[in-house]
N, C-alpha and C positions, 0 to 999 in steps of 0.2 A: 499386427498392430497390438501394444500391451491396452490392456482394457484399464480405462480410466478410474477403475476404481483404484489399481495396482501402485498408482503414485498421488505424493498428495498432492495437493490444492498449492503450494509452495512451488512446486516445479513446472508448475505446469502456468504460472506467474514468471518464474525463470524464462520459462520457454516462452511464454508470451513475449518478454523482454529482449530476447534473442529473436524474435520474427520482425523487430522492427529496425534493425539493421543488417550489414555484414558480416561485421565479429565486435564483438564487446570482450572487453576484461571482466572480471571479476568485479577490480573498482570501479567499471562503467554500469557494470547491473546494480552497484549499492547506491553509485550516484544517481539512477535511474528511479531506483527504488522511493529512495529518500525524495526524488524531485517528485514524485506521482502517486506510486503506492501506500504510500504513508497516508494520504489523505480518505482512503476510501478501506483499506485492509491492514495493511501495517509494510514496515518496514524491515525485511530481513535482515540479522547480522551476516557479516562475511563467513564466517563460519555457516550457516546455512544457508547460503548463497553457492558457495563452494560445494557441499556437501551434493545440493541438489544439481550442481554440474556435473559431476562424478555421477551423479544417480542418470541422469541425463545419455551423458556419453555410453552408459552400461546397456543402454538399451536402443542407442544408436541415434539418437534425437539430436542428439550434440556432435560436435567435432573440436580439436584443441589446437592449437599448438605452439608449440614456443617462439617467442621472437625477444631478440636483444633488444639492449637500448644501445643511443649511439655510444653513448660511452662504453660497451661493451661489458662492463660491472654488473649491470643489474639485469634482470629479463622481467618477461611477464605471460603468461598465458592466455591467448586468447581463442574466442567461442565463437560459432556459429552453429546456426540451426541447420539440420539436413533436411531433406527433402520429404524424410521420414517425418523429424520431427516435426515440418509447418502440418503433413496430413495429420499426424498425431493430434496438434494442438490446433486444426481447424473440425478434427472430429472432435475431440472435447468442447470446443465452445457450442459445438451444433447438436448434439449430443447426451452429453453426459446430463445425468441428474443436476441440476441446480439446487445447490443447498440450502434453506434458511439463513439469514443473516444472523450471526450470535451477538446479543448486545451483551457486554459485559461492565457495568458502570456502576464505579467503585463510589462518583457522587450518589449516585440517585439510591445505592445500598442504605449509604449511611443518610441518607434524608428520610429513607421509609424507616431508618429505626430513628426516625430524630423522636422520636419519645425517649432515648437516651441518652443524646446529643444535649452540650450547652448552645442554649439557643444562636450565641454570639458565634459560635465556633461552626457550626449550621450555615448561618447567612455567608463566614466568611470564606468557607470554601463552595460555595454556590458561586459567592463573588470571583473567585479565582478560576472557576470552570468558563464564568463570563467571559471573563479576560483569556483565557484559553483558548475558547472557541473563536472568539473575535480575532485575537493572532492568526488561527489556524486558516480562518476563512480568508485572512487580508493575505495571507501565504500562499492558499489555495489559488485565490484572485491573480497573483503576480503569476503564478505562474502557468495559468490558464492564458494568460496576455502571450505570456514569453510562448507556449503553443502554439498560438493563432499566428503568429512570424512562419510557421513550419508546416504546408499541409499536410504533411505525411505523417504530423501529430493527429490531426482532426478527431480522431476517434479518443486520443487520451486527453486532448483542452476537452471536449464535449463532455466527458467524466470532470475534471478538473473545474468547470462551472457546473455540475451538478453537486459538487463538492464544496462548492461557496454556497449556493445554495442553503446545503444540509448543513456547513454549521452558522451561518444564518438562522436556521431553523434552529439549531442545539441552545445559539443563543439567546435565541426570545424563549423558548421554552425553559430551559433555566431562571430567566426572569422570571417568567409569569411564577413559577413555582417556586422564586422566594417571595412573591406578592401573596402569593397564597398562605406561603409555612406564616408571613408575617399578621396573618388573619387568625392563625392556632394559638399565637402565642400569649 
């Protein structure tokens, strides 16, 4: 078994993606990505989605293989996990080191220099993070519903409302901290 340091955190979200079906495409792991992991880690390009299938397959986790369409024109590749891979990727969740979560928040940068921020320009991307997170959360929302139709989802709606949740929270914290910056000014 490769030791979970050996791959990153990316393939091993691939492979997680690939344990909850048969076979996926490519396009099925980005529509998967986009529907779930967006909310909580990010969203792969197809290019490293690809990337970490090939990485996958190299160390036997994965399997491929081509099938046509009807029309015969076009094909597509598709994945599944082996048997390798689900031990692989049920030693890593049970296992591996658990990283710290990295906040990287390009609002709350430019709020701690709002000493050299125009105040208006301050509130007004605070405002737009509001409106962000409230999107994100009313997205989250749906599609935590559309989960709960699927058992076999369970495990990703139950991320998926902890996901409403958090930006629920992003968005009152964001508030409170332009009630605040409006108390500096």
């Amino acid at each position: 078994m490769t030791d979970p340091a050996e791959l990153p955190t990316t393939a091993w979200a691939v492979l997680g993606m690939l344990s909850h079906a048969e076979e996926l495409s490519g396009y099925d792991l980005k529509k998967w990505a986009d529907w779930s992991l967006q909310f909580f880690y990010w969203s792969p390009s197809f290019s490293q989605i690809y990337a970490e299938l090939k990485r996958l397959e190299k160390h036997g986790y994965a399997t491929s293989r081509a099938v046509r369409s009807a029309d015969g024109v076009r094909g597509k590749r598709m994945y599944a996990i082996t048997a390798a891979g689900r031990a692989a990727a049920t030693h890593w969740v049970n296992h591996a080191p658990v990283e710290a979560p990295v906040l990287k928040h390009s609002v709350m940068l430019r709020a701690w220099l709002g000493h050299l921020a125009a105040p208006q320009r301050l509130r007004d991307m605070l405002a737009q993070h509001i409106d962000y997170a409230e999107t994100m959360r009313r997205r989250a929302e749906a599609d935590a519903d559309g989960a709960a139709a699927n058992p076999d989802w369970a495990y990703p709606g139950a991320v998926l409302r902890w996901c409403v949740r958090h930006y629920e929270s992003e968005r009152d914290l964001a508030r409170d901290l332009m009630a605040e910056l409006d108390t500096l000014s």
